[in-house]
C-alpha positions in Angstrom: 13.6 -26.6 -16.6 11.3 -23.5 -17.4 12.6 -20.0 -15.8 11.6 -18.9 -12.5 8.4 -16.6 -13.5 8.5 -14.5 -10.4 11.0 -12.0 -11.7 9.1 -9.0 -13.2 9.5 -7.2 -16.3 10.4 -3.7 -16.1 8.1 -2.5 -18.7 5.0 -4.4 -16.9 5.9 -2.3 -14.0 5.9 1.2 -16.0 2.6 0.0 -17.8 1.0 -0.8 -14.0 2.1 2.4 -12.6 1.1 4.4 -16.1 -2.6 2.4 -15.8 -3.0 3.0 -11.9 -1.9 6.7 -12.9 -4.7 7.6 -15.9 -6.9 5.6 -13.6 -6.5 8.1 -10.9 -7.1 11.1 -13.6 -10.3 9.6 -14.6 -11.8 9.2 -11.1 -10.3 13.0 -10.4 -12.2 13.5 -13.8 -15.6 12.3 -12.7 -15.6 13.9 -9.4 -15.3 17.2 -10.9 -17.7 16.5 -13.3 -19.6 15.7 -10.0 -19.5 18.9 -8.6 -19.6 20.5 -11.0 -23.2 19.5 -11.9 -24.1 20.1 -8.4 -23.0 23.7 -9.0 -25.2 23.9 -12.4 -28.3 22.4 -10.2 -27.8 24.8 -7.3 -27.2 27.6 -10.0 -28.0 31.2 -7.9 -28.1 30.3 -4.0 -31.9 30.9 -2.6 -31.7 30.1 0.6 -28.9 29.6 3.2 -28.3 25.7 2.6 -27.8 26.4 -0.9 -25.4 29.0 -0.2 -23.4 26.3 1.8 -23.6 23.3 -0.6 -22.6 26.1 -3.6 -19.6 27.2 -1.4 -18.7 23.3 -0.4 -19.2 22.2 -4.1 -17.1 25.8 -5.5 -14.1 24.6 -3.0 -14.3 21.2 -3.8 -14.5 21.9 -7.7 -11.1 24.0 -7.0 -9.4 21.4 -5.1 -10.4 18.6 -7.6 -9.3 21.2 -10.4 -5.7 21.1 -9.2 -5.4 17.8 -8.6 -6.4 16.7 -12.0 -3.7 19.3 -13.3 -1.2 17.3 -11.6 -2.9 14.0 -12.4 -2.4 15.0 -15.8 1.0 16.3 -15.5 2.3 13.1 -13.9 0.4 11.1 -16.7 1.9 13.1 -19.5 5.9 12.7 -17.5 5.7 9.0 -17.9 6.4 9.2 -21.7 
């Protein structure tokens, strides 16, 4: 009789978890790409709406900064 293939192999796990982790840096990656180009386009604010989409896009750049500083940190920890 074969062995039961629904026990799980520890490494598999760590791989899955290390995947689903650089995963989640490279969509963090791409968004601040993202905004980051929609900073460059706005460039000096003209007019009022562009003052708002360069403050939105500026906080959003921040906030997706950090979290790809821990993405990476938590990518780098798992070896």
């Amino acid at each position: 009789m074969a062995p039961a293939n629904n026990m799980v192999n520890p490494e598999s796990k760590v791989s899955e978890a290390h995947q689903r982790k650089r995963v989640n840096l490279a969509r963090l990656e791409a968004d601040l790409a993202y905004f980051q180009a929609r900073l460059e386009m706005i460039g000096q604010p003209g007019s009022t709406n562009q003052l708002a989409q360069h403050k939105v896009f500026m906080l959003l750049s921040e906030s997706t900064g950090a979290k790809v500083a821990e993405a990476e940190q938590a990518v780098s920890e798992m070896f």
